[in-house]
Each structure stands twice: as structure tokens, then as C-alpha cells.
C-alpha positions in Angstrom: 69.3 149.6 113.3 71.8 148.7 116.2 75.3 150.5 115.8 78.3 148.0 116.3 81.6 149.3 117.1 84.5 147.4 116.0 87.9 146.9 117.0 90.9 144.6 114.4 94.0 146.4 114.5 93.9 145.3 110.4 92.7 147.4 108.8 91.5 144.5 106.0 89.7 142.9 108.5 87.9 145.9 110.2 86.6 146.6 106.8 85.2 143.4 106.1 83.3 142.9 108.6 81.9 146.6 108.3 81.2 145.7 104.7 79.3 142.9 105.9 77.1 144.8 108.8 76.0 147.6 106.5 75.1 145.4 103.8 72.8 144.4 106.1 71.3 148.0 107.6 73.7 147.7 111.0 75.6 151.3 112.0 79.2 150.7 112.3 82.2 152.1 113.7 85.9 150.7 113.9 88.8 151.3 116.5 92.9 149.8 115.5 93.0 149.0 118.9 91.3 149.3 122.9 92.7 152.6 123.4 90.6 154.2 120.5 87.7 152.2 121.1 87.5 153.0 124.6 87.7 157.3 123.5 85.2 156.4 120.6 82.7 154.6 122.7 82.6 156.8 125.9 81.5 159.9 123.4 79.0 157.8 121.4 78.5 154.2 123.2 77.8 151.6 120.3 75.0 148.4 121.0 77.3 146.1 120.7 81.1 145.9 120.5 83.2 143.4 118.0 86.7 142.8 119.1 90.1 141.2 118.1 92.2 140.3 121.4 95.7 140.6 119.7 96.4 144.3 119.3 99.1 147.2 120.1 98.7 149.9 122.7 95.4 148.3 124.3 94.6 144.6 123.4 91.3 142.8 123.7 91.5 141.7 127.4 92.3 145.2 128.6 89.9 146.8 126.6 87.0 144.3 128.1 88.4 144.8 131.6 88.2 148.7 131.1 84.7 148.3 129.3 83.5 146.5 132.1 85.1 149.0 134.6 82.6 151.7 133.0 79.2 152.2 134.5 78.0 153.3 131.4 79.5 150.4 129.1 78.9 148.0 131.3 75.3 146.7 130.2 76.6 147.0 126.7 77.7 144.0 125.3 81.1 142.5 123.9 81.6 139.8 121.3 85.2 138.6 121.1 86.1 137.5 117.6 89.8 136.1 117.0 92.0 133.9 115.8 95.1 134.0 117.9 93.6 133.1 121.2 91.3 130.3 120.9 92.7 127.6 123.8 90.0 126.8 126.3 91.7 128.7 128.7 91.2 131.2 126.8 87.8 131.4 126.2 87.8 131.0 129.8 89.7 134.4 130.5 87.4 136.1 127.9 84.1 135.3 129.0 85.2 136.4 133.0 86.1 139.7 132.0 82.6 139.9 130.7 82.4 139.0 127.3 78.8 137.8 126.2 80.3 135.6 123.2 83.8 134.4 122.0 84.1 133.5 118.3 87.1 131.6 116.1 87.7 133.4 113.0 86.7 133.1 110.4 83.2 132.6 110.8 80.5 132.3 107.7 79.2 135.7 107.3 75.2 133.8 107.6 76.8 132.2 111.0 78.3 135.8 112.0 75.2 137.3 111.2 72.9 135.4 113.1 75.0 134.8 116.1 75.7 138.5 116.8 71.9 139.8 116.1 71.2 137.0 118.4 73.5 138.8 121.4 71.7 141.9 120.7 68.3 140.5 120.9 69.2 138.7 124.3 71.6 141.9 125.3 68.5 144.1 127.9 68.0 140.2 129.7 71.3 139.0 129.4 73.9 140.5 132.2 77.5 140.5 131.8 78.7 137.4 133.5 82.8 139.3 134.5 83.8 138.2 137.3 85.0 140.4 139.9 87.9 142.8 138.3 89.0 144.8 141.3 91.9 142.7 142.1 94.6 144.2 140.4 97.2 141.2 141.1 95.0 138.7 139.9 93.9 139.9 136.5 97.6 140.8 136.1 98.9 137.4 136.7 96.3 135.3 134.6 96.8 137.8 131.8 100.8 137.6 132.0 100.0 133.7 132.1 98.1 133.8 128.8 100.5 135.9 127.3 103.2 133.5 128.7 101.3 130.4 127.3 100.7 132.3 123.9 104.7 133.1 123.5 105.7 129.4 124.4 103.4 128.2 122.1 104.4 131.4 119.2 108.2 130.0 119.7 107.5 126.1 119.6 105.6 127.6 116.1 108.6 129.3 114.9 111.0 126.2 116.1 109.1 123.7 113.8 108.9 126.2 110.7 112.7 126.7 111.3 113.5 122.8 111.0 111.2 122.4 108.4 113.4 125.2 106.6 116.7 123.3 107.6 115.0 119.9 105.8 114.1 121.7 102.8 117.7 123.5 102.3 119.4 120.0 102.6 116.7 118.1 100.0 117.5 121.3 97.8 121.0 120.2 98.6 121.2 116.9 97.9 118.9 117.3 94.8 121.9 119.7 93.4 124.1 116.8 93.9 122.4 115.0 92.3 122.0 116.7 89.8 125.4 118.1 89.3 126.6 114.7 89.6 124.7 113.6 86.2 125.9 116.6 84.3 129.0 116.0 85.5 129.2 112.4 84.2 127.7 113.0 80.6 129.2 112.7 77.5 126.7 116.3 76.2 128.1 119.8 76.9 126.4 122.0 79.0 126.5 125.5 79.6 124.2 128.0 81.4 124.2 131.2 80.3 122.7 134.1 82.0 120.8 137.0 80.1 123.8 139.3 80.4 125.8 136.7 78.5 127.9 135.7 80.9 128.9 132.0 81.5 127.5 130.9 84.9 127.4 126.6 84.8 129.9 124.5 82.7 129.9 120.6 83.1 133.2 119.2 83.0 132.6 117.7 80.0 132.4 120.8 78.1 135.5 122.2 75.9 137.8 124.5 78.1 
């Protein structure tokens, strides 16, 4: 059966989808990252490769650009599979540097399945389609764009989460108000006690 190398720099995720492969006779390998895919596949080059795009040391981009930069991986073919970079520009970016599919995770394992055995059937016909890589200043700049577009988008993320933290605190606020402000103004005596038996919460009404 075909051997599949793939790269997820979790480690949960590289062994799901090995799980999934051999349960169904495929050879795998896995790589945390480009850098040790790239050493693993130049000693034993895999039929197909698998890879994340977001990753330390090498990420998915570089690793295709390299892959593709290698007479001998060249004609073997690269499936991106990720969940971080799906804009279309993205996708765009991914299939020039020679990739032969790009898939959103998750993907149903039948769906995977089907759709990767269906690269490797079409892989001897099927040429990469990378555009040309030896402009150094050009890959550069529509990478650092991505990455750019990714970051913006990463920090208008965090800004919204943020807020949404601020509304919370001040509902929790104003609840406690609330709330203080009815034991405050009833005529029962109430007193919190923690486990240690000390007196945290009196309400005014309560004996001094």
C-alpha cells in the first residue's frame, strides 16, 4: 500500500490521522514540522505527503516550496490539510507552490479517505501545477502578506474575545449588585461561611 508521510505539529492530530490510514492498510510516517519532514522524506520519499500549514521551525508553505524545489520530490504529491489558513487567498498561495489538494479540517474520515486515495490514483498523470519558485522576492512578499493578513485577522480575534470578557465582567457586576442589594434590604440574616469557618459575607441585617 501507498506510504503517506505526515506533517501536524500536534502531536493529537498526527496520530489520528495515522490511526485512520493504517486502519485502512496505508504506510505512514509523521514529521512536527517541514524541517523533519523534509530530512525524513529525502532518506525514504513517502507517495504522498499530508500537511498542516501552521507550524514552528518550517511551516507548510516553506516546506511545499522546498518539496517542490527537489528533483526527486517533485512528482510526489502534497495534500494541504488545515484549519488556520482557509481564506481564498489562501488556497490560492497553496495550490501555486504546488500543492495537488487543499482541505478545511476536519474532514469525515469516509471524505478524507476517498479524496486522498483519489490524489494518489491521479498522482503519475497529474503534474504539480507550482508556479515558478525561483523568485526569491516574490514568494517572500506573498508569504509575509499571508502572514500579515493572518495576524490582522488573529488580533481583530483576540479584540472581540477581549470585549466579550469586559461585557461579561460587568453583567457579573451588576448581577452582584443586584444581588447584594436584596440581601442587603431583607429582614433574614445571612452569613456565608467558608469551610475553614471563617465568616466571609454578612448582610447588614445580621446581629453584629
Amino acid at each position: 500500500m501507498p506510504r503517506i508521510l505526515i506533517v501536524d505539529d500536534v502531536a493529537q492530530n498526527r496520530y489520528l490521522l495515522e490511526l485512520l490510514f493504517k486502519s485502512h492498510g496505508y504506510d505512514t510516517d509523521s514529521a512536527e514540522n517541514g524541517a523533519v519532514a523534509l530530512e525524513k522524506a529525502r532518506l525514504h520519499p513517502p507517495d504522498l505527503l499530508i500537511t498542516d500549514l501552521l507550524m514552528p521551525v518550517l511551516d507548510g508553505f516553506d516546506l511545499c516550496r522546498q518539496w517542490q524545489q527537489d528533483a526527486r520530490l517533485r512528482p510526489i504529491p502534497i495534500v494541504i490539510y488545515t484549519s488556520t489558513y482557509t481564506d481564498d487567498k489562501d488556497i490560492e498561495f497553496g495550490l501555486s507552490l504546488g500543492a495537488r489538494l487543499y482541505l478545511k479540517k476536519p474532514q469525515q474520515p469516509e471524505a478524507l479517505l476517498r479524496q486522498i486515495q483519489d490524489v494518489l490514483d491521479r498522482a503519475p498523470a497529474t503534474p504539480p501545477k507550482a508556479t515558478d519558485l525561483t523568485d526569491e522576492t516574490i514568494y517572500l512578499r506573498q508569504h509575509q502578506a499571508l502572514l500579515a493578513r493572518k495576524l490582522e485577522q488573529k488580533v481583530a480575534e483576540l479584540d472581540a474575545a477581549n470585549a466579550a470578557l469586559r461585557r461579561e465582567k460587568e453583567d457579573l457586576r451588576q448581577s452582584e449588585a443586584r444581588l447584594r442589594a436584596i440581601t442587603d434590604n431583607t429582614t433574614v440574616y445571612l452569613c456565608e461561611i467558608s469551610p475553614a469557618g471563617i465568616i466571609e459575607y454578612v448582610n447588614r441585617p445580621y446581629p453584629g
